[in-house]
N, CA, C and O atoms as a CHARMM CRD file, in Angstrom:
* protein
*
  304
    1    1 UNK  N     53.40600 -16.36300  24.62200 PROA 1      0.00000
    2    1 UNK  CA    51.96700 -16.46700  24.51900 PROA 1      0.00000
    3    1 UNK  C     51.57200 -17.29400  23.31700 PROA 1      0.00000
    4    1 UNK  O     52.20800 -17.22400  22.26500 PROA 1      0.00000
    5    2 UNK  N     50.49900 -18.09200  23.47900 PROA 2      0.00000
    6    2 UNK  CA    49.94700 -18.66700  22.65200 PROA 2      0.00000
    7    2 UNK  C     48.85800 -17.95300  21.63100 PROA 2      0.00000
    8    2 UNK  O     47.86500 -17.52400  22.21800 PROA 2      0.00000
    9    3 UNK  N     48.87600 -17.79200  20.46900 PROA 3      0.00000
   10    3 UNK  CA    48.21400 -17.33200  19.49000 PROA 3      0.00000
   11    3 UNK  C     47.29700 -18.34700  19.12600 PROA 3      0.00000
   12    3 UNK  O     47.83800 -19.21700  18.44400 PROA 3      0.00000
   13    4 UNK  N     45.82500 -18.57500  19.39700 PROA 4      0.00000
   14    4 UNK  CA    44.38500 -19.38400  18.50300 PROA 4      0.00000
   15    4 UNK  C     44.25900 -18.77900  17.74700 PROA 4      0.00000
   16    4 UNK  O     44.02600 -17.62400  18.10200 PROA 4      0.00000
   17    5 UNK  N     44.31200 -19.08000  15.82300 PROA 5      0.00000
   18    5 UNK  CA    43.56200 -18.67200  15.07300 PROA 5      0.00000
   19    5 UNK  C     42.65200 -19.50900  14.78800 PROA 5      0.00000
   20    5 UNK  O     42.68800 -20.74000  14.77000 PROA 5      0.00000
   21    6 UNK  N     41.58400 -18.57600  14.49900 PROA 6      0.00000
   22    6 UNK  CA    40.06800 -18.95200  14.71400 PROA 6      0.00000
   23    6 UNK  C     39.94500 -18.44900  12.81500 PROA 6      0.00000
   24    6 UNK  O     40.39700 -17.45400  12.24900 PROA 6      0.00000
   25    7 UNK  N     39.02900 -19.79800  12.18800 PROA 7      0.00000
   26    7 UNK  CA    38.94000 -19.83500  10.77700 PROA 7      0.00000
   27    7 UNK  C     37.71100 -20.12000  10.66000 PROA 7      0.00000
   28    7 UNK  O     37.23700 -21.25100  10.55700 PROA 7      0.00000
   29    8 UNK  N     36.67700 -18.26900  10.68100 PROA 8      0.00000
   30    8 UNK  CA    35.43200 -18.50600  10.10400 PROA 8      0.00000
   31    8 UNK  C     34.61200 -18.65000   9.19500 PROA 8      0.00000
   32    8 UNK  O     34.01000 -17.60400   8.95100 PROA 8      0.00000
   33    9 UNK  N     34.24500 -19.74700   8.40700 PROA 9      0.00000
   34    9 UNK  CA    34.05900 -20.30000   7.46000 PROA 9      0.00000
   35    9 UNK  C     32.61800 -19.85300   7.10900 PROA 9      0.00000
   36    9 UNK  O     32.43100 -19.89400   5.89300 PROA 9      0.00000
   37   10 UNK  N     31.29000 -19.34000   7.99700 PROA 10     0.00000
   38   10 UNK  CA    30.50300 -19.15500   7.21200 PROA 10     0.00000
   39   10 UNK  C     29.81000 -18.65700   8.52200 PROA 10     0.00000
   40   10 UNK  O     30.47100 -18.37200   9.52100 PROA 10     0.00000
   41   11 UNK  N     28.28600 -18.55300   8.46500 PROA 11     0.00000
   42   11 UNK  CA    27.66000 -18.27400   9.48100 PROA 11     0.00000
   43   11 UNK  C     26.42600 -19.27000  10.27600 PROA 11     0.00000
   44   11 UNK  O     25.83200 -20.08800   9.57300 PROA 11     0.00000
   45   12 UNK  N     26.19000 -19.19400  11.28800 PROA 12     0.00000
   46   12 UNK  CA    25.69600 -20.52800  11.41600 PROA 12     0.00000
   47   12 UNK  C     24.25200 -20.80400  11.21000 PROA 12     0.00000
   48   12 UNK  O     23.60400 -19.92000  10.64900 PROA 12     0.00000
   49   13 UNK  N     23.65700 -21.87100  11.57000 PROA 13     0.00000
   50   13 UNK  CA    22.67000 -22.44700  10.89600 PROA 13     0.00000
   51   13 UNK  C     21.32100 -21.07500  12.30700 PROA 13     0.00000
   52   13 UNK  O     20.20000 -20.66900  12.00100 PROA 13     0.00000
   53   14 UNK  N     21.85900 -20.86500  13.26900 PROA 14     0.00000
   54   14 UNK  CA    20.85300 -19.96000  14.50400 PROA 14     0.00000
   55   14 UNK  C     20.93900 -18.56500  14.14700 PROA 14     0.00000
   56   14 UNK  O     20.15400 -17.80200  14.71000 PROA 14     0.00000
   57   15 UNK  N     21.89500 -18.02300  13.16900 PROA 15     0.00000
   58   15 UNK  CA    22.30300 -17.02200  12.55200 PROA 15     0.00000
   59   15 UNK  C     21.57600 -17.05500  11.62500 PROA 15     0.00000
   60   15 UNK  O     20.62800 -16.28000  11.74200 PROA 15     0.00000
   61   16 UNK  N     21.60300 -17.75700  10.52000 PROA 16     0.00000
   62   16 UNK  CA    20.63600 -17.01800   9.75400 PROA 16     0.00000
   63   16 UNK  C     19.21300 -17.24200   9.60600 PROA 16     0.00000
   64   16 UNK  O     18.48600 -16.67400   8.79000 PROA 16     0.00000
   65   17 UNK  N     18.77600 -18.35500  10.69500 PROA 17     0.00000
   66   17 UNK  CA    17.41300 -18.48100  10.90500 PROA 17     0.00000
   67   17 UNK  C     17.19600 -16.98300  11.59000 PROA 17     0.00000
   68   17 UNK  O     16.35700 -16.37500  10.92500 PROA 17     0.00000
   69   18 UNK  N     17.58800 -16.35000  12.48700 PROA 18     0.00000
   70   18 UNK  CA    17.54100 -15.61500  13.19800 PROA 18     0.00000
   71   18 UNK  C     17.01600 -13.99700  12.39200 PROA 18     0.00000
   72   18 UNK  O     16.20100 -13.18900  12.83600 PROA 18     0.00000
   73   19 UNK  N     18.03500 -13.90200  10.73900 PROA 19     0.00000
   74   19 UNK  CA    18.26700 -13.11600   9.64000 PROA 19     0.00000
   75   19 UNK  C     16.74500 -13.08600   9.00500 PROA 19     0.00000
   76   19 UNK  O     15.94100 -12.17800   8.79200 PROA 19     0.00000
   77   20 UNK  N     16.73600 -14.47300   8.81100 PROA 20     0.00000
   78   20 UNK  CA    15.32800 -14.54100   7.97700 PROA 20     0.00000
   79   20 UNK  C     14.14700 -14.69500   8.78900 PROA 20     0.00000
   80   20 UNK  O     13.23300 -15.12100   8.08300 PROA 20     0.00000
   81   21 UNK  N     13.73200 -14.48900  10.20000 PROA 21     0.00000
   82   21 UNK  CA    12.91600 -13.83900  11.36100 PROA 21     0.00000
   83   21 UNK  C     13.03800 -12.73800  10.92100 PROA 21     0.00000
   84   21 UNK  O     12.10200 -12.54000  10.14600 PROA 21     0.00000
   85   22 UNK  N     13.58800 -12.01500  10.97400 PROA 22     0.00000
   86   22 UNK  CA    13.54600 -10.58700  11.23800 PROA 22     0.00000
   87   22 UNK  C     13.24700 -10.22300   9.63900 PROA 22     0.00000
   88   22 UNK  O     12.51500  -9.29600   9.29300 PROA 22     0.00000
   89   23 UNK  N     14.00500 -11.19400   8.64700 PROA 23     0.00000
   90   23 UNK  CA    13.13300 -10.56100   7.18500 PROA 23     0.00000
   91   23 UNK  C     11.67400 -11.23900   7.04200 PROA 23     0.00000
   92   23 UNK  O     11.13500 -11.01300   5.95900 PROA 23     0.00000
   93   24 UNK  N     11.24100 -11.71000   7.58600 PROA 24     0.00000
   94   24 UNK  CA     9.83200 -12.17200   7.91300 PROA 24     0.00000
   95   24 UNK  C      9.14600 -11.15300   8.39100 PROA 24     0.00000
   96   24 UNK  O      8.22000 -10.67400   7.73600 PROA 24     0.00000
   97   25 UNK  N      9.55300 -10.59800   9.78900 PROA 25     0.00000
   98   25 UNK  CA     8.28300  -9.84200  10.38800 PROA 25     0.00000
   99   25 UNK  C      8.43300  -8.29600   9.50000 PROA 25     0.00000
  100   25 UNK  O      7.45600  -7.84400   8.90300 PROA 25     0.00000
  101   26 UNK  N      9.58200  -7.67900   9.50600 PROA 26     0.00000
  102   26 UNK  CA     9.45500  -6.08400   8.28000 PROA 26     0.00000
  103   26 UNK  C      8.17300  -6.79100   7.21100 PROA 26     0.00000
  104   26 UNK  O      6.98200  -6.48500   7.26200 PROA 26     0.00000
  105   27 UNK  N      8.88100  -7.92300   6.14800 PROA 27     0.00000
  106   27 UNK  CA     7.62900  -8.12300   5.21900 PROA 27     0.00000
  107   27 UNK  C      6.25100  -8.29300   5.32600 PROA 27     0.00000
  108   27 UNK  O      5.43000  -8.11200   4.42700 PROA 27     0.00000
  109   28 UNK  N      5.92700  -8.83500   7.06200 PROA 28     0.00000
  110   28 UNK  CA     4.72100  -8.73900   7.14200 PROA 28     0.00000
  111   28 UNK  C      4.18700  -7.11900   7.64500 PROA 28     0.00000
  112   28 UNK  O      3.09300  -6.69400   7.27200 PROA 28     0.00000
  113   29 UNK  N      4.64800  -6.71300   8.08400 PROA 29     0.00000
  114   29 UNK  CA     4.78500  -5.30600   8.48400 PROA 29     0.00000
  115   29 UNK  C      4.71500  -4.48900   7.45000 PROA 29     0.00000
  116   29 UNK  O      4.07500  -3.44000   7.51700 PROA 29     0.00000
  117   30 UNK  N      5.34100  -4.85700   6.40600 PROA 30     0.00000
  118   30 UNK  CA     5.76200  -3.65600   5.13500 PROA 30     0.00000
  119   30 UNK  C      4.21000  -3.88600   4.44000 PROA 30     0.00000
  120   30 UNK  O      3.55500  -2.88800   4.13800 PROA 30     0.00000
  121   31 UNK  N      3.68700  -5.19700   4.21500 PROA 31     0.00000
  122   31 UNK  CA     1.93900  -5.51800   3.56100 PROA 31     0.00000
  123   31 UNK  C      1.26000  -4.92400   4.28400 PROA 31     0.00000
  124   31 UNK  O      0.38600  -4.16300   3.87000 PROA 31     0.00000
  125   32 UNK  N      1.44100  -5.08000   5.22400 PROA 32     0.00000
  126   32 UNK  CA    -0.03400  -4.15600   6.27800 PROA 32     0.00000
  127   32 UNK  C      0.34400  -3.36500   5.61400 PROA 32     0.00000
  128   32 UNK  O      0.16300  -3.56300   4.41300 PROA 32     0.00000
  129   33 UNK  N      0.96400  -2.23900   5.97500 PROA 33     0.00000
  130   33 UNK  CA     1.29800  -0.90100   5.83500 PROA 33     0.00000
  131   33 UNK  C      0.85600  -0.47500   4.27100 PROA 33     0.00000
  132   33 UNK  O      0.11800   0.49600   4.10000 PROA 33     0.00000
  133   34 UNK  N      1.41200  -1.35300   3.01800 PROA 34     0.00000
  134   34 UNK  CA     1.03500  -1.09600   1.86400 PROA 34     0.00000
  135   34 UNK  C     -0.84100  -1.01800   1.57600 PROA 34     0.00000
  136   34 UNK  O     -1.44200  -0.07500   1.06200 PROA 34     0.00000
  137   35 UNK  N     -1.46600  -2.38100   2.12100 PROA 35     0.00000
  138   35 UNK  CA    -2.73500  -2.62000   2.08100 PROA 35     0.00000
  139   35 UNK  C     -3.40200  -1.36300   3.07400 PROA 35     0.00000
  140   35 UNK  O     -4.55600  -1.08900   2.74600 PROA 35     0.00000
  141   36 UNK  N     -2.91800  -0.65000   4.10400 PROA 36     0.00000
  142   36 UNK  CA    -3.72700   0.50100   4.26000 PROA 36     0.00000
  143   36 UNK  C     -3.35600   1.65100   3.79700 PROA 36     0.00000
  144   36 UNK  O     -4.08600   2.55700   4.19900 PROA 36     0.00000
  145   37 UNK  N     -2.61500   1.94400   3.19400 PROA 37     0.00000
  146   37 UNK  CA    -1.94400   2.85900   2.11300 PROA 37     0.00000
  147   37 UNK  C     -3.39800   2.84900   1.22000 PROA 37     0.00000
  148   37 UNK  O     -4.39300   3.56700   1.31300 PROA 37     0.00000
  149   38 UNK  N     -3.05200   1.63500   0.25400 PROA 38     0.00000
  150   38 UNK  CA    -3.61000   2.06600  -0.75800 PROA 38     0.00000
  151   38 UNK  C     -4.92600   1.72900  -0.65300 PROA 38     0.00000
  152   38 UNK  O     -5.56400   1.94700  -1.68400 PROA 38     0.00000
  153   39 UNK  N     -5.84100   1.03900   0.71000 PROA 39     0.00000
  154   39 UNK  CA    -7.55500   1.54900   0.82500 PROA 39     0.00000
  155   39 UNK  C     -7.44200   2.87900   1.34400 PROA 39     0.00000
  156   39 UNK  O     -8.48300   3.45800   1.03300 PROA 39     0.00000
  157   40 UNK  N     -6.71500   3.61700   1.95800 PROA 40     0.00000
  158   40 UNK  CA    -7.17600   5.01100   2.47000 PROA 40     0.00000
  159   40 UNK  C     -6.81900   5.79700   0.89700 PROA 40     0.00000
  160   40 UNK  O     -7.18300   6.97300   0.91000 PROA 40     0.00000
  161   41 UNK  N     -6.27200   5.41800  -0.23700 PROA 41     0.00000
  162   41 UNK  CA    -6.06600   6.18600  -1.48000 PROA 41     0.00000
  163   41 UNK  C     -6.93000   5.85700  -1.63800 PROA 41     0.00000
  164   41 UNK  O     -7.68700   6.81900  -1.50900 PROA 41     0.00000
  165   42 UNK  N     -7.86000   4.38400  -2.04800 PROA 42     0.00000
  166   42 UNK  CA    -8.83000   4.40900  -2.97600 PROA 42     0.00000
  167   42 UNK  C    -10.30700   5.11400  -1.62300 PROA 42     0.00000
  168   42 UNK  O    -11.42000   5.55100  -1.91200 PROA 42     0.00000
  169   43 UNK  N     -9.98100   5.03100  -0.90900 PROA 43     0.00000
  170   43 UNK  CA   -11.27600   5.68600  -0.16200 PROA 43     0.00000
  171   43 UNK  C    -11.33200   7.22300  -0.26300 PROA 43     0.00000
  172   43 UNK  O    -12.39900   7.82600  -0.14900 PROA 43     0.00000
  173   44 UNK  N     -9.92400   7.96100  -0.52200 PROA 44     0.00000
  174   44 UNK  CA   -10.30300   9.05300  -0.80300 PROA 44     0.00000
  175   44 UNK  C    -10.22200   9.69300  -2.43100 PROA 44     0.00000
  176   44 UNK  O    -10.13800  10.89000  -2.70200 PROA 44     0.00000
  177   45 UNK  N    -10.25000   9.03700  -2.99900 PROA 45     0.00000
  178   45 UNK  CA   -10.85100   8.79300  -4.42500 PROA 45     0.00000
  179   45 UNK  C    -11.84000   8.72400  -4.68200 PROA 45     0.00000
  180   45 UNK  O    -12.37300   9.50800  -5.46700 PROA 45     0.00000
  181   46 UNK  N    -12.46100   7.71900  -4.08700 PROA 46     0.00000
  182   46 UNK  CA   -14.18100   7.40600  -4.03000 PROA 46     0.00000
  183   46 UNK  C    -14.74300   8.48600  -3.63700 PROA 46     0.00000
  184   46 UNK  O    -15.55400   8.92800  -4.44900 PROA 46     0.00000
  185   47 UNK  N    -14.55200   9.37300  -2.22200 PROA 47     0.00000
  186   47 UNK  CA   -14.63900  10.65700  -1.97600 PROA 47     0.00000
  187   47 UNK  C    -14.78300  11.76200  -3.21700 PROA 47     0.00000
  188   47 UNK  O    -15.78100  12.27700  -3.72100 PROA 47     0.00000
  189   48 UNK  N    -13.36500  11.90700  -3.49500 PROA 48     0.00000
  190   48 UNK  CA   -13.31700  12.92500  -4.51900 PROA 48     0.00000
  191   48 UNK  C    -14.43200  12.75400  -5.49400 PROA 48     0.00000
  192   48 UNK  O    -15.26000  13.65200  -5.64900 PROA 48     0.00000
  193   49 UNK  N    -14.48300  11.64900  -6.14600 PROA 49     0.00000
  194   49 UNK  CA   -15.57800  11.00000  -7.48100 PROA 49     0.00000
  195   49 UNK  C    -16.84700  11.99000  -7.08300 PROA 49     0.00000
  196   49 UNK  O    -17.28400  12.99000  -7.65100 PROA 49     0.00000
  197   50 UNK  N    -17.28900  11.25400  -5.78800 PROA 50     0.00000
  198   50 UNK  CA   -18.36000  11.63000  -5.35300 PROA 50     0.00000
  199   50 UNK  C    -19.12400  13.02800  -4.96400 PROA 50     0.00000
  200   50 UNK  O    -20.31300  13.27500  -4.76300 PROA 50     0.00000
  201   51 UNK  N    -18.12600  13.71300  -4.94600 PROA 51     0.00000
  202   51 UNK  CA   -18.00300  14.99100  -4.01700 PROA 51     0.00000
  203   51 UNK  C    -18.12400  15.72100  -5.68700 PROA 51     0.00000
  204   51 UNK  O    -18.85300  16.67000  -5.97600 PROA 51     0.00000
  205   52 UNK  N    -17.29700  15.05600  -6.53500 PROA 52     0.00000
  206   52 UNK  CA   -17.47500  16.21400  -7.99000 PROA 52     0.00000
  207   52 UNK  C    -18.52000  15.71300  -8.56200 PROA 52     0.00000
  208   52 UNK  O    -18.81500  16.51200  -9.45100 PROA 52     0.00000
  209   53 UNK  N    -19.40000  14.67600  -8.56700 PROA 53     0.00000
  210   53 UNK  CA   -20.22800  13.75800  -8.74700 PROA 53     0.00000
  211   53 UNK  C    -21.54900  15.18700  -8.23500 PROA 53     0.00000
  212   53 UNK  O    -22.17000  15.88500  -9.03700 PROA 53     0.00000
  213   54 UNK  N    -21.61400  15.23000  -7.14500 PROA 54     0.00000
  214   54 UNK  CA   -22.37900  16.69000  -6.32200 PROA 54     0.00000
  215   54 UNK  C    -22.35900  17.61400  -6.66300 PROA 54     0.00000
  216   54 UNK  O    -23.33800  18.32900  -6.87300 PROA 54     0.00000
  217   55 UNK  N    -21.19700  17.88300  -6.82400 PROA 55     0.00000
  218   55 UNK  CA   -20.82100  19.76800  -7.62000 PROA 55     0.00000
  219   55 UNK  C    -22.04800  19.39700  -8.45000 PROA 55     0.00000
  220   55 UNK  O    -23.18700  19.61600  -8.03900 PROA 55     0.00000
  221   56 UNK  N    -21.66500  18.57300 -10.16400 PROA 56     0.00000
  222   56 UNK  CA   -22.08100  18.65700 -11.47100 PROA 56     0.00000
  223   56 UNK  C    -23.68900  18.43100 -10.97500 PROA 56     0.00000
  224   56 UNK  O    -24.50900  19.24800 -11.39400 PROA 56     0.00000
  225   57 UNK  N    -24.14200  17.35900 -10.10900 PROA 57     0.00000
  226   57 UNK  CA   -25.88000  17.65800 -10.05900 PROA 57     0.00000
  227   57 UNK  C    -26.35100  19.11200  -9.37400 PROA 57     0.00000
  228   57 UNK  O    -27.45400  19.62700  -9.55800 PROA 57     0.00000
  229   58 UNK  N    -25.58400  19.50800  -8.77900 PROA 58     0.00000
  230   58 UNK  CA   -26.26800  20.69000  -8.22900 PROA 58     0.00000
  231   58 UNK  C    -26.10900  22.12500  -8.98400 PROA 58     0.00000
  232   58 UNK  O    -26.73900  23.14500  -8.70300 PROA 58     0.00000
  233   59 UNK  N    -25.02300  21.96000 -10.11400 PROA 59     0.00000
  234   59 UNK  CA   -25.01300  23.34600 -11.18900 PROA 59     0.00000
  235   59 UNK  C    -25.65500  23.11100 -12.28200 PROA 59     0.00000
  236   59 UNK  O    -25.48400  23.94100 -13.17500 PROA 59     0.00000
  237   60 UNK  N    -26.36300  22.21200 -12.50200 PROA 60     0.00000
  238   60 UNK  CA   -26.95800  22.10900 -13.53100 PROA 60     0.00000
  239   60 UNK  C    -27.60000  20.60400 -13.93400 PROA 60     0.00000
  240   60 UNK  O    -26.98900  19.59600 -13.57800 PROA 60     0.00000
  241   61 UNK  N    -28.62600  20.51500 -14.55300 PROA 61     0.00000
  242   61 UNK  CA   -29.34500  19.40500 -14.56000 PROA 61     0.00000
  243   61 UNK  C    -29.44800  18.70700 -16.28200 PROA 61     0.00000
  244   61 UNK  O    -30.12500  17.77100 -16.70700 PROA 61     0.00000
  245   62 UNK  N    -28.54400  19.55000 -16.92300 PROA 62     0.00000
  246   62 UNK  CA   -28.42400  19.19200 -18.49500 PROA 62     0.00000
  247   62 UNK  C    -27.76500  17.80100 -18.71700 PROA 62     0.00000
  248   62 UNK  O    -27.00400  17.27800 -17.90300 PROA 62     0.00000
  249   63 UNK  N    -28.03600  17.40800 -19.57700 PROA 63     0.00000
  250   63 UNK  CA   -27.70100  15.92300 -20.18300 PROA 63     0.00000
  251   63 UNK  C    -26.21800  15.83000 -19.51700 PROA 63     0.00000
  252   63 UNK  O    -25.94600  15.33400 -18.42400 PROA 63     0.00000
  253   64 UNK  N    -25.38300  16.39300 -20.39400 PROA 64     0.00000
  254   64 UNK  CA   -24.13800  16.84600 -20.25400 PROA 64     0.00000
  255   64 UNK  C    -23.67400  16.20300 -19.02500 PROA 64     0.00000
  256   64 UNK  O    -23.51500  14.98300 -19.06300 PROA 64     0.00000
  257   65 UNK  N    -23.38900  16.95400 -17.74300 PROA 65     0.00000
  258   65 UNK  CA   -23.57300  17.05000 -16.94200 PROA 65     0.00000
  259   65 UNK  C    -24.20200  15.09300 -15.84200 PROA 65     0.00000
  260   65 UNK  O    -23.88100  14.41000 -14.86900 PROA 65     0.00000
  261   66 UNK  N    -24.75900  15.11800 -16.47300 PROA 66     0.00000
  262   66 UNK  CA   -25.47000  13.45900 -16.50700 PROA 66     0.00000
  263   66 UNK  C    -24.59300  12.35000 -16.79800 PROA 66     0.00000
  264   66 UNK  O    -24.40500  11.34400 -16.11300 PROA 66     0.00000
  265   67 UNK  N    -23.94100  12.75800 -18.21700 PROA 67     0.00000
  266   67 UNK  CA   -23.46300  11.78900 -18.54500 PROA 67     0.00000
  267   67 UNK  C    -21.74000  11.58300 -17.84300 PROA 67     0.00000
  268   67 UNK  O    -21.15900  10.50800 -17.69000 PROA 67     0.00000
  269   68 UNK  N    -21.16600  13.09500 -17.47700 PROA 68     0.00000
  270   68 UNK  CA   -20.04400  13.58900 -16.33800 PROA 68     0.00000
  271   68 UNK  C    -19.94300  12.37100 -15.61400 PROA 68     0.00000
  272   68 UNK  O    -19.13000  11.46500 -15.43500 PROA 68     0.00000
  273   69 UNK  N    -21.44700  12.81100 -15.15900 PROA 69     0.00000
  274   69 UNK  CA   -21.50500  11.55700 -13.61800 PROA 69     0.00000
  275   69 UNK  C    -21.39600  10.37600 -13.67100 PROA 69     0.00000
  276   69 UNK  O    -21.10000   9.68200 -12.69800 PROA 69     0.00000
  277   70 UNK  N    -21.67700   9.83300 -15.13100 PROA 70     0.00000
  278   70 UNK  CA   -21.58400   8.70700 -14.95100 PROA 70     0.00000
  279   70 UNK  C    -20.50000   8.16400 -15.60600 PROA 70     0.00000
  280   70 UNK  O    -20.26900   6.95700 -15.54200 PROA 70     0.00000
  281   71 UNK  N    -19.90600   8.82600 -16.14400 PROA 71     0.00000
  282   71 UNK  CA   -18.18000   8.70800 -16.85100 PROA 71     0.00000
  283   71 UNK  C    -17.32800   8.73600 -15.91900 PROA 71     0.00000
  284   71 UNK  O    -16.25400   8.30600 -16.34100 PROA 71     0.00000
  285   72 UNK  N    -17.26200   9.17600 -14.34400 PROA 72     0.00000
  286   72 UNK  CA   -16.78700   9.16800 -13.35500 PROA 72     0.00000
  287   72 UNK  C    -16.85800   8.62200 -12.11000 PROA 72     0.00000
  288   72 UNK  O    -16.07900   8.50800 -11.16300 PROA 72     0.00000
  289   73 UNK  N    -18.23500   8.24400 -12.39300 PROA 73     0.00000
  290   73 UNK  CA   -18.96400   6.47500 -11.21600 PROA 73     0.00000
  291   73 UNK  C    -18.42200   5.29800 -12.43500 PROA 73     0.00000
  292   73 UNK  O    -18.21900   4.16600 -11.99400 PROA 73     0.00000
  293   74 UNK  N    -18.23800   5.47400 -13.60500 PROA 74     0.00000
  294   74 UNK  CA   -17.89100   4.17300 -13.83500 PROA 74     0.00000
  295   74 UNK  C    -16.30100   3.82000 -14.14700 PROA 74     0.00000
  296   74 UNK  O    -15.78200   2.81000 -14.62200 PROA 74     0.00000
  297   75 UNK  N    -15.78800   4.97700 -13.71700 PROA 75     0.00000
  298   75 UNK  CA   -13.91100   4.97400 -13.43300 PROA 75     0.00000
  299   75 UNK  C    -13.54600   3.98100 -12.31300 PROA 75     0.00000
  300   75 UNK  O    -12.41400   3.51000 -12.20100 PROA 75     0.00000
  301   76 UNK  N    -14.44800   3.72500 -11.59100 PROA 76     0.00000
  302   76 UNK  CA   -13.51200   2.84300 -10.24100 PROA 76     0.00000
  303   76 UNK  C    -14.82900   2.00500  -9.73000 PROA 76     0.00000
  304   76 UNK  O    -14.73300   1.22000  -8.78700 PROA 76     0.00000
């Protein structure tokens, strides 16, 4: 029997176009995913602000209290 050895030297040029497709679409995939990550954090932040923003006007109407609100509307 005849023995071919076969001497693979590297990978080819449809190979790793093929590599860097596929690291293309995860990275576009992985940004979406980050960019609605972190608006649904800052949207429920804005929430929270707001919501303790309510508490402090409705227990009391003292300076104090005033200035809370606005030490915490001007965080974000």
């Amino acid at each position: 029997m005849l023995k071919k050895k076969m001497h693979e030297t590297g990978r080819s040029m449809v190979e790793m176009l093929g590599v860097l497709a596929i690291m293309g679409v995860l990275t576009v995939v992985g940004i979406a995913t980050y960019q609605y990550a972190f608006n649904a954090y800052q949207a429920g932040h804005i929430q929270d602000v707001i919501g303790n923003a309510k508490v402090l006007a409705q227990t009391d109407n003292r300076l104090s209290h005033v200035r809370e609100v606005n030490r915490l509307l001007k965080m974000h």
